[in-house]
PDB file with SEQRES, HELIX, SHEET and CRYST1 records, atoms N, CA, C and O in Angstrom:
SEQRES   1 A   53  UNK UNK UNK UNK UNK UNK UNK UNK UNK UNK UNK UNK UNK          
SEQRES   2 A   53  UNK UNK UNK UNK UNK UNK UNK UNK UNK UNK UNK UNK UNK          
SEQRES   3 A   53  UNK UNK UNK UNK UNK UNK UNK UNK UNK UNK UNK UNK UNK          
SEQRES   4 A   53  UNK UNK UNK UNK UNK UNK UNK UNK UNK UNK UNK UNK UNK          
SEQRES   5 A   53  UNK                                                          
HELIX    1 AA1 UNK A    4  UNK A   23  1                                  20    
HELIX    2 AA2 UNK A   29  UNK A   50  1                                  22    
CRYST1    1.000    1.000    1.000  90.00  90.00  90.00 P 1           1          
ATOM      1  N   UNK A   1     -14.450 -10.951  10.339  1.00  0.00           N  
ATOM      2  CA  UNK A   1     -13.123 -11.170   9.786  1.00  0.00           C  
ATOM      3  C   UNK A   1     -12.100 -10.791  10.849  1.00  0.00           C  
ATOM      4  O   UNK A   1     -12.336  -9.809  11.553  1.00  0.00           O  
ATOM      5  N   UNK A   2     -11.063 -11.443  11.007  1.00  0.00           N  
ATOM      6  CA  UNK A   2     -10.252 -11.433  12.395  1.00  0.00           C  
ATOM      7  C   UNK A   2      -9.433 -10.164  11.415  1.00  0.00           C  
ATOM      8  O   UNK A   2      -9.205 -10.070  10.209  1.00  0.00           O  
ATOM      9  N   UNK A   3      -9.037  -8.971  13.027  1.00  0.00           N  
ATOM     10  CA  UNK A   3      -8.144  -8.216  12.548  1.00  0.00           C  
ATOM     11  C   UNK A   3      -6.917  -8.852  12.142  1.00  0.00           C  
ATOM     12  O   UNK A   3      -6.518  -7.810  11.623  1.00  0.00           O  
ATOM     13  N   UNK A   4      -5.981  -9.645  11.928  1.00  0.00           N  
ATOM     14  CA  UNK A   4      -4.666  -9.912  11.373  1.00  0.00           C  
ATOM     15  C   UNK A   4      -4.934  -9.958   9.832  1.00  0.00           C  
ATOM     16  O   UNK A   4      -4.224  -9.459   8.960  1.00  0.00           O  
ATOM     17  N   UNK A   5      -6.356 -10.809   9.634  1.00  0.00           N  
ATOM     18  CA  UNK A   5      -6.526 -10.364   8.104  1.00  0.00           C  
ATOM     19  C   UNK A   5      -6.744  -9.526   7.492  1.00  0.00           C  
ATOM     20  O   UNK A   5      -6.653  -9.509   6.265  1.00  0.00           O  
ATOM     21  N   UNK A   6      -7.099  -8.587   8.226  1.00  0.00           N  
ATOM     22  CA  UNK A   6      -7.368  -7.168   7.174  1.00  0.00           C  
ATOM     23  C   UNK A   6      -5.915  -6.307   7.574  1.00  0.00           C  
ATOM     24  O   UNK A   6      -5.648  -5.367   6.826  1.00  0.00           O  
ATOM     25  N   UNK A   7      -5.071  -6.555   8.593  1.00  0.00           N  
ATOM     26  CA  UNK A   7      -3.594  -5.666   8.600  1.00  0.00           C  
ATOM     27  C   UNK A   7      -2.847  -6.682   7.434  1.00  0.00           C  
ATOM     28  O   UNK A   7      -2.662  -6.207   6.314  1.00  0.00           O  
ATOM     29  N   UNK A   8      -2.622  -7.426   7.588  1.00  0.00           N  
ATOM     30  CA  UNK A   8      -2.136  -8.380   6.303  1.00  0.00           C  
ATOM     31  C   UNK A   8      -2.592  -7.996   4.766  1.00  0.00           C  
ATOM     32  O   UNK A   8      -1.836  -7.727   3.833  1.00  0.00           O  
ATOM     33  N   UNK A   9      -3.652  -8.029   4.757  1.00  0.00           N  
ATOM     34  CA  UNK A   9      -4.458  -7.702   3.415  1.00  0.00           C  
ATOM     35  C   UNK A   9      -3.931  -6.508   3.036  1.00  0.00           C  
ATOM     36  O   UNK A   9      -3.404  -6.520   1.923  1.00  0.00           O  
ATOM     37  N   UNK A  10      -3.912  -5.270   3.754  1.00  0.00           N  
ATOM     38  CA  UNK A  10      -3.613  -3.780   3.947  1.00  0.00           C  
ATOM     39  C   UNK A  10      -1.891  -3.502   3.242  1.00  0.00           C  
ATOM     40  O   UNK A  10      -1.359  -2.685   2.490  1.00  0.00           O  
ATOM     41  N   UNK A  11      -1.445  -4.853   4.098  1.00  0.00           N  
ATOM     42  CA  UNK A  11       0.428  -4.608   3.475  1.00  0.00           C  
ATOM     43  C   UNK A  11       0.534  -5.312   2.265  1.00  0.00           C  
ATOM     44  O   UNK A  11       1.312  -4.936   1.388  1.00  0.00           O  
ATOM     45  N   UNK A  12      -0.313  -6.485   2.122  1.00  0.00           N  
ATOM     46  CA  UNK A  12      -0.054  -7.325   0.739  1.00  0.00           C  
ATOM     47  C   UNK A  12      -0.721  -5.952  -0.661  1.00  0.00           C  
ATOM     48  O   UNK A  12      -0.449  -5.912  -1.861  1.00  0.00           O  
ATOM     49  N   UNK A  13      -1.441  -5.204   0.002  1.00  0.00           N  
ATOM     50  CA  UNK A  13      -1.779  -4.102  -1.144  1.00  0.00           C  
ATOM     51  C   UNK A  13      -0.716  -3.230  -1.487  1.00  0.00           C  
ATOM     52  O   UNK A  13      -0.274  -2.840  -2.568  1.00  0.00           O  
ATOM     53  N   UNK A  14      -0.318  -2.952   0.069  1.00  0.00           N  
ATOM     54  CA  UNK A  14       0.620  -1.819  -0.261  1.00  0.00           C  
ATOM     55  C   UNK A  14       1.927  -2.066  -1.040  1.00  0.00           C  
ATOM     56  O   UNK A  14       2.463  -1.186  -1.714  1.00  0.00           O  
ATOM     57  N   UNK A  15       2.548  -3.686  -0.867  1.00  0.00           N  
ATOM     58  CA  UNK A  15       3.558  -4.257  -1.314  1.00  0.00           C  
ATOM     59  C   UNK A  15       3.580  -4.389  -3.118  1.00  0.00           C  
ATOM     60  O   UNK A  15       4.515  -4.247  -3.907  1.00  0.00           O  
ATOM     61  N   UNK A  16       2.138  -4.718  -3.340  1.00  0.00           N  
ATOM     62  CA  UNK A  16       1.763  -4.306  -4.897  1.00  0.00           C  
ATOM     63  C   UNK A  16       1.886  -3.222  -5.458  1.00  0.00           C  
ATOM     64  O   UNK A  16       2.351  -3.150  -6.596  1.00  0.00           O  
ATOM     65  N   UNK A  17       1.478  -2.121  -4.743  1.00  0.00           N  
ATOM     66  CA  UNK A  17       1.699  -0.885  -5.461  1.00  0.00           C  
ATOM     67  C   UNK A  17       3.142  -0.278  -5.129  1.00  0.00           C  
ATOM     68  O   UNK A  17       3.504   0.802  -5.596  1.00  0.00           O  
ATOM     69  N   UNK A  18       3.641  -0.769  -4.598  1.00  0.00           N  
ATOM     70  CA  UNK A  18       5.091  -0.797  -3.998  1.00  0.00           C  
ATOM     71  C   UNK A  18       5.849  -1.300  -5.533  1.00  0.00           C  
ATOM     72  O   UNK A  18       6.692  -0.629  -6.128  1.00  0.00           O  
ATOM     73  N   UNK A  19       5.319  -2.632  -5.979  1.00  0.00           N  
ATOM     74  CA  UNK A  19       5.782  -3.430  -7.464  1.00  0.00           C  
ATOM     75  C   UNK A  19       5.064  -2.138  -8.249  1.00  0.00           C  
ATOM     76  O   UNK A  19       5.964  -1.568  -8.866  1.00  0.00           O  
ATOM     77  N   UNK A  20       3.916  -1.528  -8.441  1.00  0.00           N  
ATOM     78  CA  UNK A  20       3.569  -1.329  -9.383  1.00  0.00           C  
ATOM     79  C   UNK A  20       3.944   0.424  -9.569  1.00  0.00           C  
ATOM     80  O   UNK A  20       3.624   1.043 -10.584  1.00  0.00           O  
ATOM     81  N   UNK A  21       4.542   0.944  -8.601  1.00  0.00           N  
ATOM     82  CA  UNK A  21       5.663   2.018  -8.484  1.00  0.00           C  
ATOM     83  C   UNK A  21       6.668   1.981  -9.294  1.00  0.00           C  
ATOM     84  O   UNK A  21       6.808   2.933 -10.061  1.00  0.00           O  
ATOM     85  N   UNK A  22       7.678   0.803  -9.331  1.00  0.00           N  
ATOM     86  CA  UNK A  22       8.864   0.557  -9.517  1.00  0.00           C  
ATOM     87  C   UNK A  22       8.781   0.028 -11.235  1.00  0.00           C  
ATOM     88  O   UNK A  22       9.655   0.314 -12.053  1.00  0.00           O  
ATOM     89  N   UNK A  23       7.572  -0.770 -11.544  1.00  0.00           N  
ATOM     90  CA  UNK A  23       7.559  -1.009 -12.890  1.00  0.00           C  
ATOM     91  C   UNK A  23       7.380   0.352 -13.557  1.00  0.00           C  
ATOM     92  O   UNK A  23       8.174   0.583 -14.468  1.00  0.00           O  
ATOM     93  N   UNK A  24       6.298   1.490 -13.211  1.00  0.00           N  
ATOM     94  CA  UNK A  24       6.160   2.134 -13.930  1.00  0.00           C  
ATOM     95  C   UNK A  24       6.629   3.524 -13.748  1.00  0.00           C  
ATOM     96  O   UNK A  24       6.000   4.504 -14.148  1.00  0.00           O  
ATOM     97  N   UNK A  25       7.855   3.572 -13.076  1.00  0.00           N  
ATOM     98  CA  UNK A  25       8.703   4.738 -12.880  1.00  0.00           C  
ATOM     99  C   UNK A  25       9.328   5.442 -14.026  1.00  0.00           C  
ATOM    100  O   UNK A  25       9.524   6.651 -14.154  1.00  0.00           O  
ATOM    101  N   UNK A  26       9.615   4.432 -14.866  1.00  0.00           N  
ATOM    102  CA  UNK A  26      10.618   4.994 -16.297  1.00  0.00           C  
ATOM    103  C   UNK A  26       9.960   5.397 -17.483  1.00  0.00           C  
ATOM    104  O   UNK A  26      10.453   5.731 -18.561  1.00  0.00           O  
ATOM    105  N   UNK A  27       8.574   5.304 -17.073  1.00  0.00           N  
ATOM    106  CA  UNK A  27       7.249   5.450 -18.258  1.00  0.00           C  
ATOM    107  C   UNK A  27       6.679   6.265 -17.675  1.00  0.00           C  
ATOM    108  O   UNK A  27       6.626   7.240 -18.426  1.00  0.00           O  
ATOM    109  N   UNK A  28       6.089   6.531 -16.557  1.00  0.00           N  
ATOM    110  CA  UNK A  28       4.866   7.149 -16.161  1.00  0.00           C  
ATOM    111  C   UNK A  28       5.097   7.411 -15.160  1.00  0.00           C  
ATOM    112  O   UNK A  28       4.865   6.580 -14.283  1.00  0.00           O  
ATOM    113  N   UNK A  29       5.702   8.780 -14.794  1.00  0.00           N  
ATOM    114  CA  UNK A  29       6.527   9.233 -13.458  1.00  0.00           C  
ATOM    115  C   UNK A  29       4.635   9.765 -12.580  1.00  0.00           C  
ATOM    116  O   UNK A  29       4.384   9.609 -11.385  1.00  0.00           O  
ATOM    117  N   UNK A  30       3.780  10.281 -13.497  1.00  0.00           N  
ATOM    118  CA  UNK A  30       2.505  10.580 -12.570  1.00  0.00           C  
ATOM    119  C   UNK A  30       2.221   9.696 -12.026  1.00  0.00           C  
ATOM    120  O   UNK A  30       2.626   9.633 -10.865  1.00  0.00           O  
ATOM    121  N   UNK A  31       1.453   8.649 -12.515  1.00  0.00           N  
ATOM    122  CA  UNK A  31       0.865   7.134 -12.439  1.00  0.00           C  
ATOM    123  C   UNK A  31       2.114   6.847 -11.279  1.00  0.00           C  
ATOM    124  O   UNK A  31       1.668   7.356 -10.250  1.00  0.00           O  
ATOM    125  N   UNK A  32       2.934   6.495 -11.095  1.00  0.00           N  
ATOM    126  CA  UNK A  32       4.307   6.234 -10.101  1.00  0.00           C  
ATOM    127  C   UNK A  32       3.756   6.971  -8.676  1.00  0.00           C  
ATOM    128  O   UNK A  32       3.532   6.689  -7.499  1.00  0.00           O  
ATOM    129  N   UNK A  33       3.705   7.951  -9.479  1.00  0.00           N  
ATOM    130  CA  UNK A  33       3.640   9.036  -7.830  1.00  0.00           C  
ATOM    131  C   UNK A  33       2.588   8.390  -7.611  1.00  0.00           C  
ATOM    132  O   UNK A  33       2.694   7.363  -6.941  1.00  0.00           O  
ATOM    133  N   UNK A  34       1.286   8.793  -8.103  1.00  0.00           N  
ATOM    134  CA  UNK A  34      -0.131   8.099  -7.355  1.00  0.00           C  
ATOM    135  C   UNK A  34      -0.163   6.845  -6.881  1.00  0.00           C  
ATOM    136  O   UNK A  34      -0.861   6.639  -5.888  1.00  0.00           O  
ATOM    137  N   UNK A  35       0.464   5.920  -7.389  1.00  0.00           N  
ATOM    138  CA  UNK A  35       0.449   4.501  -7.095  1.00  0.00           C  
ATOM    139  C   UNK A  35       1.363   4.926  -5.591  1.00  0.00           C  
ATOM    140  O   UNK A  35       0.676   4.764  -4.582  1.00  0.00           O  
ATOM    141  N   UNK A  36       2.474   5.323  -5.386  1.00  0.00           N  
ATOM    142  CA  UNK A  36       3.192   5.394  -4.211  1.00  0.00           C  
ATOM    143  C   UNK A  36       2.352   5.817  -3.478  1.00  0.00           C  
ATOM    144  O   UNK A  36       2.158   5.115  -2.486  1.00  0.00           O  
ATOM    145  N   UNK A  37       1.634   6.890  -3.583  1.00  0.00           N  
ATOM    146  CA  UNK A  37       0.543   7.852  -2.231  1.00  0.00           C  
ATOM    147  C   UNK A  37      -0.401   6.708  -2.237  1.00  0.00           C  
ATOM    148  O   UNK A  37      -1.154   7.063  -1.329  1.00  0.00           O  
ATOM    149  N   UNK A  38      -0.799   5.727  -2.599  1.00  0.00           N  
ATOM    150  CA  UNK A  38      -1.773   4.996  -2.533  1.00  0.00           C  
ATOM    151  C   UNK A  38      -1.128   3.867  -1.490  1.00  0.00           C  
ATOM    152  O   UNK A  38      -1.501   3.609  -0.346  1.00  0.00           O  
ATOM    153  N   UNK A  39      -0.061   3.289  -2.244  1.00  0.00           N  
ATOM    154  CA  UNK A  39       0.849   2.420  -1.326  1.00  0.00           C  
ATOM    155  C   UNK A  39       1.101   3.030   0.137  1.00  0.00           C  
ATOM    156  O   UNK A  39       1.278   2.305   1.116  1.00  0.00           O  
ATOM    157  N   UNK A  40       1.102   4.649   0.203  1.00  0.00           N  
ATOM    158  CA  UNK A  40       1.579   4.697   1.694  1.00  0.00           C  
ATOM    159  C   UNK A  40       0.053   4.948   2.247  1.00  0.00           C  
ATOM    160  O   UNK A  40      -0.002   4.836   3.472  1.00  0.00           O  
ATOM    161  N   UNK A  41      -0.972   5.205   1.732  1.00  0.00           N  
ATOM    162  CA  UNK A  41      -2.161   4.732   2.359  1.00  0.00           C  
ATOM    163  C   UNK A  41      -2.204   4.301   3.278  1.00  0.00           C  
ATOM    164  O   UNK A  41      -2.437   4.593   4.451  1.00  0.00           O  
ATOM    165  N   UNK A  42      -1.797   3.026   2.325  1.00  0.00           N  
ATOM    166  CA  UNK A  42      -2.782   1.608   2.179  1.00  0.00           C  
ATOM    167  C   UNK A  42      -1.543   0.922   3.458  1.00  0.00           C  
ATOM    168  O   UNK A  42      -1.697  -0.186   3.973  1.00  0.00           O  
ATOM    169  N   UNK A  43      -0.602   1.668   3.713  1.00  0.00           N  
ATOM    170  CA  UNK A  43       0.376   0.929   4.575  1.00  0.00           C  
ATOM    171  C   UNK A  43       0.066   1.742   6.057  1.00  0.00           C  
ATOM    172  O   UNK A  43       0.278   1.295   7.184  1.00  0.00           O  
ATOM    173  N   UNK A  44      -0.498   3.065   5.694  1.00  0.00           N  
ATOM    174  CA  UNK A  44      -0.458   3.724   6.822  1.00  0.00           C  
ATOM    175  C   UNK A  44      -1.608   2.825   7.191  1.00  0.00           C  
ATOM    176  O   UNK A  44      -1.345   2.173   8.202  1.00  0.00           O  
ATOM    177  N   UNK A  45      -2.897   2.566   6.648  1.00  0.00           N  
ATOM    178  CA  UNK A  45      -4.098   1.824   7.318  1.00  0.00           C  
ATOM    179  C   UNK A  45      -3.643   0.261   8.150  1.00  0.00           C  
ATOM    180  O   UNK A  45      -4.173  -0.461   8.995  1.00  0.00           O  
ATOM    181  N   UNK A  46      -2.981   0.257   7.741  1.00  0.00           N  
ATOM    182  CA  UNK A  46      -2.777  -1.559   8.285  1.00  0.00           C  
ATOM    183  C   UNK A  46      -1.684  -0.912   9.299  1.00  0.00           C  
ATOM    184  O   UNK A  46      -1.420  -1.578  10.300  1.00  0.00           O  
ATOM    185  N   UNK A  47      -1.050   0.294   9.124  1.00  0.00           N  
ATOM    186  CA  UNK A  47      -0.277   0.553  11.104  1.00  0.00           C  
ATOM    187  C   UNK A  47      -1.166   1.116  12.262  1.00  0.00           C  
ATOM    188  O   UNK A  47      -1.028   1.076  13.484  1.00  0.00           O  
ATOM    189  N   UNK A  48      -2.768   2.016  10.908  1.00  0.00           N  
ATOM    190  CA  UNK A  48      -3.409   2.545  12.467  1.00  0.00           C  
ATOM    191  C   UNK A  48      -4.449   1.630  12.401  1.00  0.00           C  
ATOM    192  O   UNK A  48      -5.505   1.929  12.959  1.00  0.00           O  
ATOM    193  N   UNK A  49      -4.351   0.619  11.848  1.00  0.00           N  
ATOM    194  CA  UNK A  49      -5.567  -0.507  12.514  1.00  0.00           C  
ATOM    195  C   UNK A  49      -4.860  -1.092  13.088  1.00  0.00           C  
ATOM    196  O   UNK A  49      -5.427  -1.275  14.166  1.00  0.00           O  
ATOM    197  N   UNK A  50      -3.471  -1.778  13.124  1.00  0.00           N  
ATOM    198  CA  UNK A  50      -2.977  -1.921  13.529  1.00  0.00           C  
ATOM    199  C   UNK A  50      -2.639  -1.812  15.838  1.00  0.00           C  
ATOM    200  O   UNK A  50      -2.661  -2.580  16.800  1.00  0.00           O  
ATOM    201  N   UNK A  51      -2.404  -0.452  15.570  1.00  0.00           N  
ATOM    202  CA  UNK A  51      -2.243   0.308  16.742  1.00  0.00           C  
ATOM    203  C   UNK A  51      -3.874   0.756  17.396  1.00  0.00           C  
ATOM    204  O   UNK A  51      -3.806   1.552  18.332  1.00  0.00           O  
ATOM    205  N   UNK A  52      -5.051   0.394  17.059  1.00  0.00           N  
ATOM    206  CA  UNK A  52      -6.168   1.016  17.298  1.00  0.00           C  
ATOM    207  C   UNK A  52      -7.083  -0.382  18.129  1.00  0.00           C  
ATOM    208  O   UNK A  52      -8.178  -0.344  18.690  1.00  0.00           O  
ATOM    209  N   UNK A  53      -5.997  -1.714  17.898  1.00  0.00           N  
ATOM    210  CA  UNK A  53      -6.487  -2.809  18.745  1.00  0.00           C  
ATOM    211  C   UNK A  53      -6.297  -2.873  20.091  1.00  0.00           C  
ATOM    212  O   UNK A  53      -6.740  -3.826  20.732  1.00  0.00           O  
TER     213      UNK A  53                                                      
END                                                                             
């Protein structure tokens, strides 16, 4: 699998939980937080695969 698809794949995740932060902020401030630490993961992985080519 060529690296651009898995740094791509990596931000299209993080951009979801990025949406799925923002929907469930006013309901479920835990679930929010975890979804965000997941989103910055999932964003940090696609900058150090990124930088590791």
């Amino acid at each position: 699998m060529p690296t651009e698809v898995v740094i791509i794949g990596l931000l299209a995740l993080a951009g979801f939980l990025v949406g799925g932060v923002y929907t469930t902020w006013k309901t479920a401030k835990l679930l929010a937080v975890l979804l965000g630490l997941c989103a910055l993961a999932a964003a940090g992985g696609a900058v150090a695969w990124w930088l590791s080519r």
